[in-house]
C-alpha positions, -999 to 999 in steps of 0.1 A, spaced: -654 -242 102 -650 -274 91 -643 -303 110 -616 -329 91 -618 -357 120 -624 -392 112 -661 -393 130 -689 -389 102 -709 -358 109 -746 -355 95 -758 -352 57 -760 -316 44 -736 -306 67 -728 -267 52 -703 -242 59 -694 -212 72 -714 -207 102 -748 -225 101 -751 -259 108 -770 -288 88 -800 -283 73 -819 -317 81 -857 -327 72 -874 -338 107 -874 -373 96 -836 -371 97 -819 -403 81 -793 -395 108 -794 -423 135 -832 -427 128 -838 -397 149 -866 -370 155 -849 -336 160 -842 -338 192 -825 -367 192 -805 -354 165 -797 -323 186 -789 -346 215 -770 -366 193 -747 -339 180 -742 -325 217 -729 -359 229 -700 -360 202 -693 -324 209 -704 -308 173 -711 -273 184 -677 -273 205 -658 -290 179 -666 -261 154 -681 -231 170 -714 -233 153 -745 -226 176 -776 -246 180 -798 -220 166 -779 -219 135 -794 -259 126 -819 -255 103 -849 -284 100 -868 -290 70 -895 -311 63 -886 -320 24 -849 -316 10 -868 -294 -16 -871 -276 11 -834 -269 21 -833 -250 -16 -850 -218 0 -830 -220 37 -801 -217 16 -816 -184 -5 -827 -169 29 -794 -175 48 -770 -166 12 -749 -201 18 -720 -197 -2 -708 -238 6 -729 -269 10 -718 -306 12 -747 -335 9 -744 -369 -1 -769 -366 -30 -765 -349 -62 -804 -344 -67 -805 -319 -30 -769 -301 -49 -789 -298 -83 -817 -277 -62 -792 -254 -46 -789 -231 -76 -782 -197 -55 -751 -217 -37 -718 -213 -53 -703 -241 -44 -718 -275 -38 -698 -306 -30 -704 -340 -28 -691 -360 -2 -686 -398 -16 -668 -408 15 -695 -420 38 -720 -441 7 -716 -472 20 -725 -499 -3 -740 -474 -27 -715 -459 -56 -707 -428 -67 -728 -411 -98 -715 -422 -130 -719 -383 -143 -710 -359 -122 -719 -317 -134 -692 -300 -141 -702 -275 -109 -697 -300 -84 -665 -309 -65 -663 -344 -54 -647 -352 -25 -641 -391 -9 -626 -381 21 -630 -356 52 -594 -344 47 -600 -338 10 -637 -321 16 -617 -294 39 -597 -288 17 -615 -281 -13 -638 -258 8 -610 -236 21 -595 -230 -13 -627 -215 -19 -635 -190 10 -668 -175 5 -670 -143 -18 -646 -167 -42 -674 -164 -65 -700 -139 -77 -725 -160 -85 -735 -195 -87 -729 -215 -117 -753 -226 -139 -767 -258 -138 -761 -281 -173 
């Protein structure tokens, strides 16, 4: 489920079912994992979209989130960086969500399998017209 509200949830943020996949040293507020956790209780993340706590998955390295997503068979994943979505070559579809990069811009070249989205709205949309099963198999990275 993906939530299309205007309050910024956490990088890598994936869907259906599991929740981010985070390294411990979490840019997210500046905090450990349990203040991350606690963090995402207070503004009501696993209410808001149904996805338990034991489906977050930590990581030490974001070359690490590459083999969570083999394990677990994530069809979707959204991150703010296009070197984690170039790792992710057993996910279908990877997206990259512009919206929230501050003073930073946008890559100049984006791969032709990435979807780029700048908005919440725009991100929820993309990933429902592509429900998971949508496609086979990944495509290859060029």
């Amino acid at each position: 489920m993906v939530q299309t509200g205007k309050q910024r949830l956490p990088r890598g943020r994936r869907v259906p079912g599991h929740g981010p996949v985070h390294r411990n040293d979490s840019p997210v507020l500046g905090l450990d994992v349990g203040g991350v956790i606690a963090w995402l209780h207070h503004h009501k993340f696993f209410h808001r979209t149904g996805i338990p706590t034991e489906n977050l998955h930590f990581v030490r390295d974001r070359a690490d989130k590459a083999p969570v997503c083999a394990r677990l068979r994530i069809t979707h994943f959204v991150d703010d960086r296009l070197d984690i979505l170039r790792r992710l070559t057993t996910v279908g579809h990877r997206y990259l969500f512009v919206g929230g990069l501050g003073d930073e811009t946008a890559p100049s070249e984006i791969p032709p399998w990435v979807t780029v989205a700048e908005t919440w709205a725009e991100l929820a949309d993309a990933i429902q017209s592509r429900p998971p099963g949508a496609l086979d198999k990944p495509p290859r990275d060029t």
